[in-house]
C-alpha positions in Angstrom: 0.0 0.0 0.0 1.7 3.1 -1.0 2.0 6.4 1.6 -1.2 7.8 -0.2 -3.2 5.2 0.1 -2.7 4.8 3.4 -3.3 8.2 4.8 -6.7 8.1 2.8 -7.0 4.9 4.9 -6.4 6.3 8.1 -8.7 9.5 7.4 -11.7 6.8 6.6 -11.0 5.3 9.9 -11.0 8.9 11.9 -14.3 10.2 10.2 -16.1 6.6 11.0 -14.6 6.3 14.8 -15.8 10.1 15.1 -19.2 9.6 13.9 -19.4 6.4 16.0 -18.3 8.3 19.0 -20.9 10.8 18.4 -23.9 8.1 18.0 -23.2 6.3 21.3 -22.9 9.6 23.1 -19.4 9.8 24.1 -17.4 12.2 26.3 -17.3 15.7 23.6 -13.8 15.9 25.4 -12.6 12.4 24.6 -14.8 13.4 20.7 -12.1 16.5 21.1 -9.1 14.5 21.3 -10.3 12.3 18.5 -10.6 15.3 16.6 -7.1 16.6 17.2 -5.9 13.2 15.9 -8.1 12.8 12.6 -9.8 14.9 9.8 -10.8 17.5 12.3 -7.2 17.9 13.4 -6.3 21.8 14.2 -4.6 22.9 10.5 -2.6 25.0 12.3 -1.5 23.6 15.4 0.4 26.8 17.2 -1.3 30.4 17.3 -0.4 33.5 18.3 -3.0 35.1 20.2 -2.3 39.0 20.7 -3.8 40.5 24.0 -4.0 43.8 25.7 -2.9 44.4 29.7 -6.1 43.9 31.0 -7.9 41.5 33.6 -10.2 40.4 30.9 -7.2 38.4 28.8 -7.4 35.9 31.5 -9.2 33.1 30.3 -6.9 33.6 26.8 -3.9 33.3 29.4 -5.1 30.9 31.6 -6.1 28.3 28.4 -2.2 28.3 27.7 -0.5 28.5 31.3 -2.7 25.6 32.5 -2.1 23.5 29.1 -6.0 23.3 28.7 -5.2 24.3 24.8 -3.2 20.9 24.6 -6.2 19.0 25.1 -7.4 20.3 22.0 -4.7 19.9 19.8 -3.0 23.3 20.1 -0.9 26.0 21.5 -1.4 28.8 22.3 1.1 31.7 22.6 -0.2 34.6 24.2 1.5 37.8 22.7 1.2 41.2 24.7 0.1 43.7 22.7 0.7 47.7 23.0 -2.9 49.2 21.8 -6.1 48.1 20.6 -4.7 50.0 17.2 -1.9 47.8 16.9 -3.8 44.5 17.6 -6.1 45.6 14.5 -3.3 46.3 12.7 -1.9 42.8 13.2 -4.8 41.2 12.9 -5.3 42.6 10.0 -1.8 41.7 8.4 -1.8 38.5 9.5 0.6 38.9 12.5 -2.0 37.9 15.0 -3.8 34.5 14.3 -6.4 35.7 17.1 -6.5 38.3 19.1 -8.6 39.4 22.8 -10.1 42.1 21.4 -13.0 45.1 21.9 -16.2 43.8 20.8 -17.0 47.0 18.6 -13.0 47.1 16.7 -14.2 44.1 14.8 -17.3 45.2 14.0 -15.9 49.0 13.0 -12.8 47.1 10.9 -15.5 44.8 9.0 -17.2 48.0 7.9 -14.4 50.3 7.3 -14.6 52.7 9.7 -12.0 51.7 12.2 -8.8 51.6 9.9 -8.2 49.4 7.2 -11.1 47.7 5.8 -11.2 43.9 6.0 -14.1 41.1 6.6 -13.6 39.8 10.4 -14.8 37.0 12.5 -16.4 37.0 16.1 -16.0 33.5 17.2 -16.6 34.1 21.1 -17.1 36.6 23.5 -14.6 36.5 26.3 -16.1 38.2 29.0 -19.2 40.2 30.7 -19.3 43.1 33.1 -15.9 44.4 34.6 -15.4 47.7 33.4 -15.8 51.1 35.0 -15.9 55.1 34.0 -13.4 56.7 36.3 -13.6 60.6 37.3 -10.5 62.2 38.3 -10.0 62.9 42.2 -9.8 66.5 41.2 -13.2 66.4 40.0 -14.5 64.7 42.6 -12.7 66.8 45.7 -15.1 69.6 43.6 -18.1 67.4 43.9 -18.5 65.5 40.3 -18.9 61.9 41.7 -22.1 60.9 39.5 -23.4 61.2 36.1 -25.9 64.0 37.8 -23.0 65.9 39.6 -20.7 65.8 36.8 -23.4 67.9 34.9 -24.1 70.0 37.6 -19.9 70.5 38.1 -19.7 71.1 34.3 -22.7 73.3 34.2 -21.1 75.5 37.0 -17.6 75.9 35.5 -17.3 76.3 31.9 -14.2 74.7 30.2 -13.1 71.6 28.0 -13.4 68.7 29.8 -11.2 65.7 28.3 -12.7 62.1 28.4 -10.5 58.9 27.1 -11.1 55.5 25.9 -9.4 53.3 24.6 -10.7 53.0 20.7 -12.9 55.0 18.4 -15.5 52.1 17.8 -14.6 50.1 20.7 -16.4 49.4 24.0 -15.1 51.6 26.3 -16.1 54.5 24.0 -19.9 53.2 23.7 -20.1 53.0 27.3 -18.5 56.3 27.7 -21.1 57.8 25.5 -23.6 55.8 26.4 -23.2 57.2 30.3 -22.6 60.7 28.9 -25.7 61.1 26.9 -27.7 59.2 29.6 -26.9 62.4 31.8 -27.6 65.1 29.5 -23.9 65.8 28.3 -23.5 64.9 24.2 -20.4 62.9 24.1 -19.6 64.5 20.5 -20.4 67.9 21.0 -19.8 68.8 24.9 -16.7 67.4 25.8 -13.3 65.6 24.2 -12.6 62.5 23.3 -9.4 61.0 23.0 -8.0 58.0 22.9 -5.2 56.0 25.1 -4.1 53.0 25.1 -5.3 51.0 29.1 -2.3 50.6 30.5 -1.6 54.7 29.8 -4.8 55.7 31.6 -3.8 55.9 34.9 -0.1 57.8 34.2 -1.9 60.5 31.8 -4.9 61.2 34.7 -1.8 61.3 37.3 -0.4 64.6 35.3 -4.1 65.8 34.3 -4.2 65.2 30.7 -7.8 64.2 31.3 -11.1 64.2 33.2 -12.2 60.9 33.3 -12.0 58.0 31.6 -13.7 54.5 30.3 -11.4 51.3 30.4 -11.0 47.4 31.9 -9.7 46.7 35.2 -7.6 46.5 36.7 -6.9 50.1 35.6 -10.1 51.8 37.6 -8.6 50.0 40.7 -5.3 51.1 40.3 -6.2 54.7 40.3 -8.1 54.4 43.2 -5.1 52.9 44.9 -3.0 55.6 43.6 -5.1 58.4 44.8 -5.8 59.7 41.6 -9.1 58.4 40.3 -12.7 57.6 41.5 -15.4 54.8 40.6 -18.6 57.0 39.4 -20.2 53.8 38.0 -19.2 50.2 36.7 -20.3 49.3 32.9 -22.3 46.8 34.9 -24.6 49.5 35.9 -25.0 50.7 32.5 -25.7 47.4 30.6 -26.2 44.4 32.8 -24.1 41.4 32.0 -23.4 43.4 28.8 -20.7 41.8 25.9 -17.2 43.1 25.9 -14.1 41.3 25.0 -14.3 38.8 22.6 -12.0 36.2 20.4 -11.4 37.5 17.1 -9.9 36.9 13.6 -10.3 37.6 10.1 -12.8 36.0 8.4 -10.3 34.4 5.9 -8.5 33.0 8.8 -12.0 31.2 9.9 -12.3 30.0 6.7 -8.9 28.8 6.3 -8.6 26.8 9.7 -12.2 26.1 11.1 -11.0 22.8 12.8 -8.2 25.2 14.6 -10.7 28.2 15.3 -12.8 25.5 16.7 -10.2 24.4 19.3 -8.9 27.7 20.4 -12.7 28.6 21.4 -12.9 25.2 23.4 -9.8 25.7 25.4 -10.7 29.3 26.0 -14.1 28.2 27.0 -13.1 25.4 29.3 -10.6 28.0 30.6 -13.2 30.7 31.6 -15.6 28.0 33.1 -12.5 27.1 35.1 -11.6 30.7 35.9 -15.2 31.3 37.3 -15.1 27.8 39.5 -14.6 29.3 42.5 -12.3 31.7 44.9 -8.9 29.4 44.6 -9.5 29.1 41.2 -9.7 33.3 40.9 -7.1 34.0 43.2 -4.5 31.9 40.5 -6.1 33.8 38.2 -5.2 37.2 39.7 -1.8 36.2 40.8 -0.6 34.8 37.1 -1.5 37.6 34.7 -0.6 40.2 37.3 2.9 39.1 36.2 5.1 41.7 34.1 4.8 39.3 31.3 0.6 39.5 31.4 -0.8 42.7 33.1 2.2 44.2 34.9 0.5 45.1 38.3 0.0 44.2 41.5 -2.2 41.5 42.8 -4.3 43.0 45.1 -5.6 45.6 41.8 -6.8 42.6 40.3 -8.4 39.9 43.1 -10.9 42.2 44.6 -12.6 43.3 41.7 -13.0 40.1 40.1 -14.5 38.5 43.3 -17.3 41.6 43.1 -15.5 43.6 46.0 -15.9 47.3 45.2 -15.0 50.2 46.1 -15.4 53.8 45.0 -12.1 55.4 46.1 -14.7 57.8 48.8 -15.3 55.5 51.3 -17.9 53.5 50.2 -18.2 49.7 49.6 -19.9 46.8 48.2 -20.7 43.6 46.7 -21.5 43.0 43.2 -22.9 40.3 42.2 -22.7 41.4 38.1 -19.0 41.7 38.3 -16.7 40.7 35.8 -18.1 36.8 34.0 -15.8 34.4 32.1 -18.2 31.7 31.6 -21.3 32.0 33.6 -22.3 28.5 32.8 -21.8 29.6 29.0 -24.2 33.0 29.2 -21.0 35.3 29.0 -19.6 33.6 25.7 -22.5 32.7 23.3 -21.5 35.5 20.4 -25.7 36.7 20.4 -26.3 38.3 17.1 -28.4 41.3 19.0 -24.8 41.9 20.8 -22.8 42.4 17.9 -25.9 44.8 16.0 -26.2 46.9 19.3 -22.7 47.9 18.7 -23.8 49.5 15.3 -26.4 50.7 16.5 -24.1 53.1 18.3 -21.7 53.4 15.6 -24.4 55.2 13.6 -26.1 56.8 17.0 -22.8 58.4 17.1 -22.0 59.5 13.6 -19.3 56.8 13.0 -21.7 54.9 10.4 -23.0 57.6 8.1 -26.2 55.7 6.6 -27.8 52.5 8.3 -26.0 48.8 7.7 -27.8 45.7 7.0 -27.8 45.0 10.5 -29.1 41.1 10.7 -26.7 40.9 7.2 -23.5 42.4 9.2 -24.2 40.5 12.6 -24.5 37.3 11.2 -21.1 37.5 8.6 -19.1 38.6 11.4 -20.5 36.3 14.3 -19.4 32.5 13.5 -22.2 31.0 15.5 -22.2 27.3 14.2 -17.6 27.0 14.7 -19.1 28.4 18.2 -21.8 25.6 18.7 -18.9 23.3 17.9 -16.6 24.0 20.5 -19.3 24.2 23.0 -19.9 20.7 21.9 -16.6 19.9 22.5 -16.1 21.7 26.1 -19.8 20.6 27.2 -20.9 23.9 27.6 -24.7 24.9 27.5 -25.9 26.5 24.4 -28.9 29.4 24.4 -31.9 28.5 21.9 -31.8 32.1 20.7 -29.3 34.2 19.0 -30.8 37.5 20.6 -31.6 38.4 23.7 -33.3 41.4 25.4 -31.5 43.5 27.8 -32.3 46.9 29.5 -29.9 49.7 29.8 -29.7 52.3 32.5 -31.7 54.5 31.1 -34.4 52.0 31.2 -34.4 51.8 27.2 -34.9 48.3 26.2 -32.9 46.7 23.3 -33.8 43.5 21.9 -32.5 43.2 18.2 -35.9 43.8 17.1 -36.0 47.1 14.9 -32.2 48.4 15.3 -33.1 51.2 12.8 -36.0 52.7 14.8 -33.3 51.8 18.3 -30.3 53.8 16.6 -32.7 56.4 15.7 -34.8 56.8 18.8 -32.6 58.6 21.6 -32.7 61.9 22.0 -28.8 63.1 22.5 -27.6 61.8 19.4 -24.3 63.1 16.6 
């Protein structure tokens, strides 16, 4: 029998022993392995998964440091990444494979209006809940602690007032607007934006380039530890259990390697359920990517937060139940069409998208909901019947996917 002949052998075997494996209901994980060793192999069996200092790159970390990605028939090598510009711009080149990435960056590159133009992929999201809009302590000592007494502080002393986040289409900005125009202030026209990378935020507030800002932890923390910064609300508060991070690529790259984009979301998924498995578990957690290599920070900026212990930087203090989510039993990761189409909705709420998108079309190209099914398959983790869901905002505004055009349309402090 010649080489050929029998590696087309060996191939008939795998696809048969799969299918058999699937009809007497065995172990997904053990289906997995016999995936990593047959016609669903990973194509590409090492990728470079670009990150940003943050505490929501943790379950991308945590999949390679505890060798979950093994079990799927890859590796995984985290690389730290400088900005969210330069992770698009890697992604986009082909530097990155994947990347932990802002939710709205994909969406914005897909449709040109974040940089370089190019058709993307949403294969998970990473993370809910977790972030926070931080006022200076300058503004606070002079009583702007809220969205209400930030108006009434701006009202009362006329002057530009400087907000940052961390990317034109990204999260952080749609929840600082979001939070802005919720209060009366127009996030375009009243104040100005500009952007900084998270791990900057807390040295440019320490020598007043700016008056508050939106990012991840553990970078609210750390400038209430430094003295600098206060909590005036969590992005929990805003959107509850809202999308944030996810695990991106280019659509090409999807296309290319399913069977690998397939593994990398099941190690990253058995990695989050892991992370979110109790207070040892968490505490690991906190203590690996606060390491110069990951996060660069000290422990105790990441371990509270991420366990729901708050605190505001003015003396008061709480639980929150809605704190940051890796897995959630699976509710934190399923990549909802009505997630991805709320982000454009505020891309053209904002000015950003000049006439309305498909939005159903757009939602469902970039979210890859059936490589996403597969590795939940493959990690046993539970999958929603829907593909929207309906969630209401602080404002009390309701969004559901339903009518996006009217939703975009409807509020009244708009571009």
């Amino acid at each position: 029998m010649t080489d050929a002949q029998t590696k087309s052998t060996l191939s008939r075997r795998t696809v048969l022993k799969t299918a058999a494996l699937g009809a007497i209901g065995i172990d997904p994980a053990l289906r997995a392995a016999v995936w990593a060793q047959g016609s669903d192999k990973p194509e590409k069996e090492e990728v470079k998964i670009g990150f940003i200092p943050l505490t929501d790159c943790a379950s991308v970390v945590m999949a390679s440091v505890l060798g979950i990605d093994k079990k799927y028939g890859v590796k995984i090598v985290p690389s730290k990444e400088a900005s969210w510009a330069g992770v698009r711009d890697k992604l986009v080149n082909g530097d990155l494979d994947f990347a932990h990435v802002l939710y709205g960056l994909v969406y914005g590159v897909h449709l040109g209006i974040g940089g370089p133009k190019k058709d993307m992929a949403v294969l998970m999201t990473l993370n809910n809940n977790g972030q926070a809009i931080t006022l200076s302590k300058k503004l606070a000592d002079k009583g702007a602690v809220d969205g209400a007494s930030l108006t009434k502080a701006m009202a009362a002393e006329k002057r530009e007032y400087t907000f940052a986040q961390t990317f034109p289409t990204g999260t952080h900005a749609m929840w600082l607007n979001y939070w802005l125009a919720a209060n009366g202030i127009n996030p375009v026209k009243d104040v100005k934006s500009i952007v900084v990378p998270p791990p900057q935020m807390v040295a440019n507030m320490r020598i007043g380039n700016m008056d508050g800002f939106c990012v991840g932890e553990p970078w609210n923390q750390r400038a209430i530890m430094d003295g600098i910064g206060i909590t005036a609300i969590t992005t929990q508060d805003i959107w509850k259990d809202h999308p944030e991070k996810v695990l991106g690529t280019t659509a090409d790259f999807a296309k290319k390697y399913p069977n690998t984009a397939r593994a990398v979301t099941a190690a990253i998924l058995e990695a989050g359920r892991w992370i979110d498995t109790g207070l040892q578990n968490k505490n690991k957690m906190a203590e690996t990517i606060a390491e110069k290599s990951y996060v660069n920070t000290s422990v105790d900026a990441i371990n509270q937060r991420i366990l729901g212990r708050y605190t505001n930087g003015l003396g008061k203090n709480w639980d929150d139940p809605n704190h940051m989510k890796f897995y959630n039993d699976g509710a934190a990761n399923f990549p909802y069409l009505s997630d991805g189409m709320w982000f454009l909705t505020q891309h053209k709420r904002w000015g950003l998208l000049k006439e309305h998108p498909d939005y159903l079309k757009v939602a469902t190209e970039i979210n890859q909901i059936e490589i996403y099914k597969q590795a939940a398959t493959a990690s046993k983790t539970p999958v929603p019947k829907d593909t929207v869901r309906t969630s209401k905002l602080m404002d009390g505004i309701v969004w559901d996917g339903k009518n996006p055009k009217a939703y975009a349309d409807g509020f009244k402090v708009k571009a």
